[in-house]
Z-matrix of the N, CA and C atoms (Angstrom, degrees):
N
C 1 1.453
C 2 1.518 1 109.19
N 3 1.467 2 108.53 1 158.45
C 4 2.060 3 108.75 2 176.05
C 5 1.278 4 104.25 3 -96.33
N 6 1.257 5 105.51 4 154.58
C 7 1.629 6 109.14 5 172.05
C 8 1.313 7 110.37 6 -45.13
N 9 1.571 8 121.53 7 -43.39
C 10 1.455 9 111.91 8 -168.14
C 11 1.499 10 94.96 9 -60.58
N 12 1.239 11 142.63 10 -29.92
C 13 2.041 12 137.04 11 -156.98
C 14 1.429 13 79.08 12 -69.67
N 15 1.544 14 107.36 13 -53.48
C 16 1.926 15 101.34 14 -145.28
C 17 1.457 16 83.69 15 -58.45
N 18 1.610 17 123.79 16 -57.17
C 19 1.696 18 111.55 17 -150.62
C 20 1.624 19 97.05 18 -55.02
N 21 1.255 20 142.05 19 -42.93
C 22 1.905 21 138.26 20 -161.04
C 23 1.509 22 95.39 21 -72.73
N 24 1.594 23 127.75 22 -39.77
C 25 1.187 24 115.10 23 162.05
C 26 1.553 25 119.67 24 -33.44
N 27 1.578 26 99.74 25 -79.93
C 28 1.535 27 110.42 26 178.77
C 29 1.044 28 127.28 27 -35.93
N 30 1.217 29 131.60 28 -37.57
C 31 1.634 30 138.65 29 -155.10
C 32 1.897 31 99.93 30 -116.49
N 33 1.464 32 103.78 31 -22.16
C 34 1.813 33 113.47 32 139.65
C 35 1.434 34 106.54 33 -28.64
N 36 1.545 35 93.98 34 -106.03
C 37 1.394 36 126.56 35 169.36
C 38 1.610 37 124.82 36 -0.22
N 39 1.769 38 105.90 37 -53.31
C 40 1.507 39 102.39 38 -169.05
C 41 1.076 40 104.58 39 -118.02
N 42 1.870 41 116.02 40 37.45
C 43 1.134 42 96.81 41 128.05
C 44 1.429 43 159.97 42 -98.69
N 45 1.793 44 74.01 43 -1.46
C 46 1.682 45 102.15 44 163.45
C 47 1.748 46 127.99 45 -92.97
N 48 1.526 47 84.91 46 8.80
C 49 1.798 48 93.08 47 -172.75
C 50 1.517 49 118.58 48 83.00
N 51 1.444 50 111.77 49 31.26
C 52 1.143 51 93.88 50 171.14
C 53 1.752 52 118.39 51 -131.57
N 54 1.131 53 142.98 52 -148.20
C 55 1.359 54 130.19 53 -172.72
C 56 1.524 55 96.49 54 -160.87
N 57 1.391 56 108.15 55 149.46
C 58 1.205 57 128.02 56 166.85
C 59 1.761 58 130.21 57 -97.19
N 60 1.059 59 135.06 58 122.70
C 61 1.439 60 112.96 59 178.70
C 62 1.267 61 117.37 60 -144.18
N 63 1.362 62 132.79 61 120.73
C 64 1.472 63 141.12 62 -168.84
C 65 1.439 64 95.42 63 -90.72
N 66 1.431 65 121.88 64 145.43
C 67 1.303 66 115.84 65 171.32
C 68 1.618 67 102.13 66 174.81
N 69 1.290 68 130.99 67 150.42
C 70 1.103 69 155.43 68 -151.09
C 71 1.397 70 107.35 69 -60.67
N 72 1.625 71 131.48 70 127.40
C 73 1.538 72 123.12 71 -165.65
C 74 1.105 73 121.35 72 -51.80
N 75 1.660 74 119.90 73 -40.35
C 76 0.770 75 117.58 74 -165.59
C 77 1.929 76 115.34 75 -85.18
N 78 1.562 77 115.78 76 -11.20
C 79 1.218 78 118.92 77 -179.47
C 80 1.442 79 110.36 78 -84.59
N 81 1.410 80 122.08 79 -10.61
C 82 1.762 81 142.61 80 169.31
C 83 1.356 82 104.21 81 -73.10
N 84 1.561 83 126.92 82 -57.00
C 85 0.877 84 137.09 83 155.24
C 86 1.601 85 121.17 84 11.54
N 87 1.730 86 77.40 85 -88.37
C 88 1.873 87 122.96 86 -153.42
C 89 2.030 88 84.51 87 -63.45
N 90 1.516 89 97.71 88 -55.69
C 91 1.554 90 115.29 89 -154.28
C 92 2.274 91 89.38 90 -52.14
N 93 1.375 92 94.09 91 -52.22
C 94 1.587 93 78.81 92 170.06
C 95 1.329 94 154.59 93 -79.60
N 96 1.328 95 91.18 94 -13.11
C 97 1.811 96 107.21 95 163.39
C 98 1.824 97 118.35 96 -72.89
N 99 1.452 98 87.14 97 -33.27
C 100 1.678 99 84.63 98 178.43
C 101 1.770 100 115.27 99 -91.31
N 102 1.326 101 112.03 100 -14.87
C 103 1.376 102 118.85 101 178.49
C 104 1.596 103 116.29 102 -73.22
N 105 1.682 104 106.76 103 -44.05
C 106 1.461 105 119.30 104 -148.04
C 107 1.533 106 82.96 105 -148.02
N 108 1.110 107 144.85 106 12.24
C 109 1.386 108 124.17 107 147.83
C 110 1.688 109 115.72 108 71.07
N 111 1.338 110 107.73 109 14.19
C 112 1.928 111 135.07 110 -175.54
C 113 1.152 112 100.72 111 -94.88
N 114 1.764 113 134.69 112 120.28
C 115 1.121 114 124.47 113 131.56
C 116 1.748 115 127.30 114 -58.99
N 117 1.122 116 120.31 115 131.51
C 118 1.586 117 100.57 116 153.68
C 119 1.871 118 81.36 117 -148.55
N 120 1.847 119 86.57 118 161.62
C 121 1.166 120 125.95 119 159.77
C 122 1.375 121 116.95 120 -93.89
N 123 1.710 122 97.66 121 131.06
C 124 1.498 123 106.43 122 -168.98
C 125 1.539 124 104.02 123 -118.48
N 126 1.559 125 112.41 124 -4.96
C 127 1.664 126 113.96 125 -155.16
C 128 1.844 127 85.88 126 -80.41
N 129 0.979 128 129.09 127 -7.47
C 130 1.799 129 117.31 128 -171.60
C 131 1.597 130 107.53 129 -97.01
N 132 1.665 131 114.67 130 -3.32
C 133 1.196 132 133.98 131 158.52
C 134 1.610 133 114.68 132 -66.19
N 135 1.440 134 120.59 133 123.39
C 136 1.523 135 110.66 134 176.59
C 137 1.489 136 98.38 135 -116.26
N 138 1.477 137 103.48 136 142.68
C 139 1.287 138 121.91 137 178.18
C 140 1.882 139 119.82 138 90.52
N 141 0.834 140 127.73 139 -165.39
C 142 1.358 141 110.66 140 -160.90
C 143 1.695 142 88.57 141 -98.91
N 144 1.736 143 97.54 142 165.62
C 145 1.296 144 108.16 143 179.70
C 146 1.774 145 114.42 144 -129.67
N 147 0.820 146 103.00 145 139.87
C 148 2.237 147 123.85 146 178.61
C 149 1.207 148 101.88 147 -107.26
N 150 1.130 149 89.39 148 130.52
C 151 1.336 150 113.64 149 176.76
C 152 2.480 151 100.90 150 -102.19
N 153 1.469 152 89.84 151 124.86
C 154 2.200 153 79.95 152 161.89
C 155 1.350 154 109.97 153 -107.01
N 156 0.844 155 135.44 154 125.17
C 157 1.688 156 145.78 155 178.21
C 158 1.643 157 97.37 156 -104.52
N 159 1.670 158 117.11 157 122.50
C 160 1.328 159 123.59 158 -164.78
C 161 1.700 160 81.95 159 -124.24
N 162 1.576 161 115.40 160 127.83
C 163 0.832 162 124.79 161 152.34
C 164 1.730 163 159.54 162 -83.87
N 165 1.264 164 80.34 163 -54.03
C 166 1.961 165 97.58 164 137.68
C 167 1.645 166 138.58 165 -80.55
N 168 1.286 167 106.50 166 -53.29
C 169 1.429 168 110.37 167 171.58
C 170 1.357 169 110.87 168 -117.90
N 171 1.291 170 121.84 169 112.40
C 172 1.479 171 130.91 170 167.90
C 173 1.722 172 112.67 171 -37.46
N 174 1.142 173 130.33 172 -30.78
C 175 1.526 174 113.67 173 -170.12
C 176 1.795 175 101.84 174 -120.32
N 177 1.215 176 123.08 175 -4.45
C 178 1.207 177 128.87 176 172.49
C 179 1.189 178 106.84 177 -54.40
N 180 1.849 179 134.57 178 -52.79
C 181 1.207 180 125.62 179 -164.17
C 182 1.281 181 98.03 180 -91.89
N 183 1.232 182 141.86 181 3.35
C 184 1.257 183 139.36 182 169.36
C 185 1.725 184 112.05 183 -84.29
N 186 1.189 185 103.20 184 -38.41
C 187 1.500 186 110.79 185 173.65
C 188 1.840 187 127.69 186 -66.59
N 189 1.725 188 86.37 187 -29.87
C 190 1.620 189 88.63 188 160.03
C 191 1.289 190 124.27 189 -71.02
N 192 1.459 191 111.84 190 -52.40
C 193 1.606 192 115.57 191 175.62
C 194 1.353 193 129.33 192 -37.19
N 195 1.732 194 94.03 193 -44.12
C 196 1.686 195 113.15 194 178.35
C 197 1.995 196 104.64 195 -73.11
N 198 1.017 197 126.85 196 -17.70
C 199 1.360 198 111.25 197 153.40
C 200 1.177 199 121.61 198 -48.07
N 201 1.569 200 97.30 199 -69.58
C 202 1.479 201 94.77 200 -177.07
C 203 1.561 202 141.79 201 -49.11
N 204 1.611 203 93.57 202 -26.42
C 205 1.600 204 138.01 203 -175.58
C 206 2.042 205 84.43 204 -62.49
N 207 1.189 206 91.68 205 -63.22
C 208 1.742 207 75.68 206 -173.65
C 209 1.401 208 116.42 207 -87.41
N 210 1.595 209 129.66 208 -0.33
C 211 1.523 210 107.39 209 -169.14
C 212 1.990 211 83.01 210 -93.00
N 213 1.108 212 124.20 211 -22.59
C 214 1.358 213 111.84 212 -162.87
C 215 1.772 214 104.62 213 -85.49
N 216 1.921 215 113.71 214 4.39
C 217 1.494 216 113.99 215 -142.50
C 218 1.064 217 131.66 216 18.53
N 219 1.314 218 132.80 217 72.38
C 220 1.412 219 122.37 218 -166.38
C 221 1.099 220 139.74 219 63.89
N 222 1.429 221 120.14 220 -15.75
C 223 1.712 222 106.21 221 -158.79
C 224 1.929 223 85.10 222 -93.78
N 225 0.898 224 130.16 223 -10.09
C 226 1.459 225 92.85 224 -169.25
C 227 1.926 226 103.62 225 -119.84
N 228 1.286 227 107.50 226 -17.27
C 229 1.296 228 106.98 227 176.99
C 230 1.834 229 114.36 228 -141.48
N 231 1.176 230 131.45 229 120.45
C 232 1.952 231 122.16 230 -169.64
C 233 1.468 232 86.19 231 -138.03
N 234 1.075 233 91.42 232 138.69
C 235 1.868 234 133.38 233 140.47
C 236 1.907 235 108.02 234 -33.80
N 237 1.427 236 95.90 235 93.93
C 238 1.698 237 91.58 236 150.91
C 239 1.254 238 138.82 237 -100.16
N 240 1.526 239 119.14 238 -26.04
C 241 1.274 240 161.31 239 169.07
C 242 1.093 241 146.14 240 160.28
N 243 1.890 242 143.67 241 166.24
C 244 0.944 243 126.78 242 -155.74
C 245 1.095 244 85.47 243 -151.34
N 246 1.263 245 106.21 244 176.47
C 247 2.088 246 123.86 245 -169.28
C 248 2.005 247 94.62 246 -116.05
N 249 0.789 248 122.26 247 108.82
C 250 1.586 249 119.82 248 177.67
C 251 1.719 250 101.93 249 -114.85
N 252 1.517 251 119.85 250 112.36
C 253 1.493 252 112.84 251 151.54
C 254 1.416 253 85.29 252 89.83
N 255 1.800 254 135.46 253 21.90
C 256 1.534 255 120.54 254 179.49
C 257 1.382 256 97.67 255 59.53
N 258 1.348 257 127.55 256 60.01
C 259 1.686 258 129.91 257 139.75
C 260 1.642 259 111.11 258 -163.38
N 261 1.088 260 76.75 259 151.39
C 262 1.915 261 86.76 260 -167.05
C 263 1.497 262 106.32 261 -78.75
N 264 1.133 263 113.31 262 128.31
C 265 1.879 264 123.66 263 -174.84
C 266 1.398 265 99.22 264 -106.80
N 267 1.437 266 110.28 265 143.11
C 268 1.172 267 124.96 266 177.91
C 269 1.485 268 109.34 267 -82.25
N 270 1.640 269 113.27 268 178.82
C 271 1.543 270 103.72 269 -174.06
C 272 1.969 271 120.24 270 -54.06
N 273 1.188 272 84.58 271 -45.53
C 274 1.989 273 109.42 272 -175.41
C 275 1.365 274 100.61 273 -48.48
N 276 1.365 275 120.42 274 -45.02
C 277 1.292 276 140.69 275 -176.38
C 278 1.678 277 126.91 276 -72.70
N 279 1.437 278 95.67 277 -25.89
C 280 1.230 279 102.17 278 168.84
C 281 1.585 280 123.89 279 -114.32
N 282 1.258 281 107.97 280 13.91
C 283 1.699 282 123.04 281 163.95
C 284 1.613 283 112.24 282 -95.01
N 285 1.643 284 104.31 283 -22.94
C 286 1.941 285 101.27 284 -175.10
C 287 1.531 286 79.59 285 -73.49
N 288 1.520 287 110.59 286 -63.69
C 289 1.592 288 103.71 287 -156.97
C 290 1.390 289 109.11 288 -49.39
N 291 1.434 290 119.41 289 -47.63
C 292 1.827 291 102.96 290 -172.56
C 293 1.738 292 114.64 291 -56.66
N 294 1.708 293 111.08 292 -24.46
C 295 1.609 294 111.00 293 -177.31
C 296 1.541 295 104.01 294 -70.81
N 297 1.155 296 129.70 295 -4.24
C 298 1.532 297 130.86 296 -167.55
C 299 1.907 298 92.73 297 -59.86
N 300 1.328 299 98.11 298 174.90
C 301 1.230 300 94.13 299 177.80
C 302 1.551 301 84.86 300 -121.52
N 303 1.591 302 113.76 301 169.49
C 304 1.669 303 117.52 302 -158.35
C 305 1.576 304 94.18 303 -94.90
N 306 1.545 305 102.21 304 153.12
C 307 1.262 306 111.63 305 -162.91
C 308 1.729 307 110.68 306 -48.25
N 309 1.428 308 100.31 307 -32.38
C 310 1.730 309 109.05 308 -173.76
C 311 1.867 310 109.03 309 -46.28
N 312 1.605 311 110.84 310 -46.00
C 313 1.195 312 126.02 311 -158.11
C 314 1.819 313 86.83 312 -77.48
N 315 1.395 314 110.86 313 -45.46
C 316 1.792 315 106.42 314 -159.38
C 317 1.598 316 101.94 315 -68.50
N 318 1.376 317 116.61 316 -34.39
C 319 1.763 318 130.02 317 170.68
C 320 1.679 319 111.50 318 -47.28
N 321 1.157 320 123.83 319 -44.04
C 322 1.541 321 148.42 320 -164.81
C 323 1.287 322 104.11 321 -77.15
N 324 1.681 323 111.62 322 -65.17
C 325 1.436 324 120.95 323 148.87
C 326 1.500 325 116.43 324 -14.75
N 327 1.360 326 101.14 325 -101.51
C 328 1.444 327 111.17 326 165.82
C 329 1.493 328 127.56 327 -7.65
N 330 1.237 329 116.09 328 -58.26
C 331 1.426 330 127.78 329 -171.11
C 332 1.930 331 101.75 330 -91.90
N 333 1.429 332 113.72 331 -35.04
C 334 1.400 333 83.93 332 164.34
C 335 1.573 334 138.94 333 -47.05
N 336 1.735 335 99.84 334 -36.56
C 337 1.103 336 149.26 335 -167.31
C 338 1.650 337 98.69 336 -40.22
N 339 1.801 338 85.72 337 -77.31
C 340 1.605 339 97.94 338 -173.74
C 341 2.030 340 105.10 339 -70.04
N 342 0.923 341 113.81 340 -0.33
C 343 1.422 342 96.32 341 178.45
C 344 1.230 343 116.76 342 -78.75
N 345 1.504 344 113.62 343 -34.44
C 346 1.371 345 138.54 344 -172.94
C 347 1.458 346 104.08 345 -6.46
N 348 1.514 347 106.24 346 -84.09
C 349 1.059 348 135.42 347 -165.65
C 350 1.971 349 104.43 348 -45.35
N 351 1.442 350 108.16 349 -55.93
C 352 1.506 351 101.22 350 179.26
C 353 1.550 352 123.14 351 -68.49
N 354 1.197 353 115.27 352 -25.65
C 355 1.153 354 125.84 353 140.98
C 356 1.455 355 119.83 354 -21.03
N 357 1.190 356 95.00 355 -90.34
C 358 1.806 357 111.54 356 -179.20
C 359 1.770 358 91.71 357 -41.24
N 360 0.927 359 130.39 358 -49.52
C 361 1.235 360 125.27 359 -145.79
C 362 1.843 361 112.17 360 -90.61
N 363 1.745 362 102.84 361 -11.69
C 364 1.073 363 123.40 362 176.01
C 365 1.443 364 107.83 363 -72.57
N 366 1.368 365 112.68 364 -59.21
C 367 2.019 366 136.13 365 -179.76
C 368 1.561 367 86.27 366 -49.01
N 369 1.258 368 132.19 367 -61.23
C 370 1.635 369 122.70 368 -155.18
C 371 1.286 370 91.98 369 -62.34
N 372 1.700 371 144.05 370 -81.28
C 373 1.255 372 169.52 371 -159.83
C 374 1.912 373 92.08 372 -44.58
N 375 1.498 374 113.37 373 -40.35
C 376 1.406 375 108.19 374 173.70
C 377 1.486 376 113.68 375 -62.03
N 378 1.266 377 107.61 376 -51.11
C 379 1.450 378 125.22 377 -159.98
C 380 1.765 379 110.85 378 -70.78
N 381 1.613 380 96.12 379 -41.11
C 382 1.399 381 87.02 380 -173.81
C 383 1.964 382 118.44 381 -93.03
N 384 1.908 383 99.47 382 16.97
C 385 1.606 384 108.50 383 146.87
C 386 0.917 385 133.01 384 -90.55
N 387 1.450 386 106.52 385 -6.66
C 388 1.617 387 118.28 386 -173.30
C 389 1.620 388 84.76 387 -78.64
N 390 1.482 389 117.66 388 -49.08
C 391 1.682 390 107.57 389 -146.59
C 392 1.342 391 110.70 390 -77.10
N 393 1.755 392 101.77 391 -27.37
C 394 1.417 393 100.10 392 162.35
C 395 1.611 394 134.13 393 -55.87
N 396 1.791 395 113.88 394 -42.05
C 397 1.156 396 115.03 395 142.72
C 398 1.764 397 131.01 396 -7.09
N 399 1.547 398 90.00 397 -78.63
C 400 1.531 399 107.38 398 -175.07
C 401 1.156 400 126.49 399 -60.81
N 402 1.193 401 113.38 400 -38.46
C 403 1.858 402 138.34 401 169.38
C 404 1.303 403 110.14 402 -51.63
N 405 1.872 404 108.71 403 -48.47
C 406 1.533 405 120.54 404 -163.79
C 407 1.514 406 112.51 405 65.32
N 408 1.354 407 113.21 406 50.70
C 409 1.789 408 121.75 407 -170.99
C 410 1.763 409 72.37 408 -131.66
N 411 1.308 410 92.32 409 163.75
C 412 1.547 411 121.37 410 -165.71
C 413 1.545 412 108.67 411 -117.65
N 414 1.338 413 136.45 412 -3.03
C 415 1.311 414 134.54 413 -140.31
C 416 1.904 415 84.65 414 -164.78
N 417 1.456 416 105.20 415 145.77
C 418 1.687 417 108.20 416 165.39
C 419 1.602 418 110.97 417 -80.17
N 420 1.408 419 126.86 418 -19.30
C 421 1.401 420 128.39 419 -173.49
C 422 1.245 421 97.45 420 -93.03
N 423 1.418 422 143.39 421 23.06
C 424 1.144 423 132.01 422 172.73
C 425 1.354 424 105.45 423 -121.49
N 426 1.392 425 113.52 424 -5.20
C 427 1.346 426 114.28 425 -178.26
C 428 1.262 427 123.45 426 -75.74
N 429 1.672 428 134.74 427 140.97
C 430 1.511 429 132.65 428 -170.31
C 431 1.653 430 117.86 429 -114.33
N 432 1.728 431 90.69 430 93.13
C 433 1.358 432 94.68 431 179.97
C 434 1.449 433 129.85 432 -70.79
N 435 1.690 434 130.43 433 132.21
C 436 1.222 435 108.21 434 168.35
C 437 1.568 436 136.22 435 -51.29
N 438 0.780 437 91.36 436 136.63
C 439 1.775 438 89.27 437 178.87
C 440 1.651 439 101.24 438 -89.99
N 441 1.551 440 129.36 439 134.65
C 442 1.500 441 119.54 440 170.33
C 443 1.690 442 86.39 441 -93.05
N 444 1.628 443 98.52 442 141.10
C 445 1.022 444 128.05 443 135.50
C 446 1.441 445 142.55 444 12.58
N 447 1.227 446 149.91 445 72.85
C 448 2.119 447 107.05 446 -170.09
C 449 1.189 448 82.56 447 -111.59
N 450 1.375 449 91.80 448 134.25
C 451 1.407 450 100.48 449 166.45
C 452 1.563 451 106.88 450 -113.00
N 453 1.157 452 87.91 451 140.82
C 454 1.759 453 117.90 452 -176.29
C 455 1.293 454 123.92 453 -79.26
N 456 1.377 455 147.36 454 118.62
C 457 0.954 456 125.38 455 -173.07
C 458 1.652 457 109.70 456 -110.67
N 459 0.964 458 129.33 457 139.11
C 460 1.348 459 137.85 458 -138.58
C 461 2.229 460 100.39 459 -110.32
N 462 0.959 461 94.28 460 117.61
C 463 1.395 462 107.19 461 175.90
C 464 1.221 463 109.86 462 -53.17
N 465 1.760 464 120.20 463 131.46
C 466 1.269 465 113.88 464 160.66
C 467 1.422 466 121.64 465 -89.22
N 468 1.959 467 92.91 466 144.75
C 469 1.549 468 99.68 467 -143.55
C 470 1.711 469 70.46 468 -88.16
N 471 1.644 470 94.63 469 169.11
C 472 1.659 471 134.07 470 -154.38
C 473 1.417 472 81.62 471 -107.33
N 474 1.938 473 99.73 472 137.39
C 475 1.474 474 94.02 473 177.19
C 476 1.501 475 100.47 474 -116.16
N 477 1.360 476 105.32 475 149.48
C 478 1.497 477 126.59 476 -175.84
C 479 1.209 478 96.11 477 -58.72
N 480 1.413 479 104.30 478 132.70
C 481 2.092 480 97.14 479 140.55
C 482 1.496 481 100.43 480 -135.38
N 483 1.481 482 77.41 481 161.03
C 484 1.333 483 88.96 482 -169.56
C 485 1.733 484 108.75 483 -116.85
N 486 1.329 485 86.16 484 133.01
C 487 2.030 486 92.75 485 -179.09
C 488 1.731 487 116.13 486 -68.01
């Protein structure tokens, strides 16, 4: 990667609070055994390894990386694994989590969610002042809804014969 990738990474990164850091396998290593009490082996890793440290939202800085992870397809930066919740995730494991969407978006979700309903309930309460409007009735129980129609369709009757 060029310095300019790493710097759009970085300045990626914090805006979700999180940090990037390249640094020697074996000092990633050390930094995680003594932090989080995790062995892993990094020597079957080729080429240098980054570490994302997410500070506020655990999958936010994972979700940036994984941009990049796909606009570059792989060739210049991949997913080997990540530690989620103090446990070490395997590769498979650490591509669902980076596709997550960041807690901000799943919160938003959520709350569209529950509005739904007042919503819906806002459009009716709109609609049925408009009709009062139109009617010129003062009250919703005075209002005269159309009724549609059903129309029935009528069986054809069976004709007798007679022997």
């Amino acid at each position: 990667m060029t310095v300019s990738e790493f710097s759009d990474l970085r300045t990626n990164l914090r805006e979700v609070w999180a940090t990037y850091t390249l640094a020697k396998k074996t000092l990633i290593r050390r930094a995680i055994k003594e932090a989080l009490d995790i062995d892993i082996d990094l020597s079957t890793l080729e080429g240098q390894v980054g570490a994302v440290c997410s500070n506020e939202d655990a999958v936010a800085g994972l979700g940036k990386v994984n941009d990049l992870v796909k606009s570059t397809k792989g060739e210049k930066i991949t997913w080997a694994s990540c530690i989620f919740e103090g446990e070490l995730k395997d590769l498979e494991e650490t591509k669902v989590l980076a596709g997550l969407p960041s807690r901000e978006t799943l919160l938003s979700r959520m709350v569209g969610s529950l509005m739904s309903p007042l919503s819906g309930m806002a459009r009716f309460l709109d609609a049925a002042a408009k009709e009062i409007e139109t009617q010129g009735k003062t009250k919703v129980g005075e209002l005269e809804w159309e009724k549609k129609e059903e129309v029935k369709e009528e069986a054809p009757a069976e004709e007798k014969t007679e022997a």
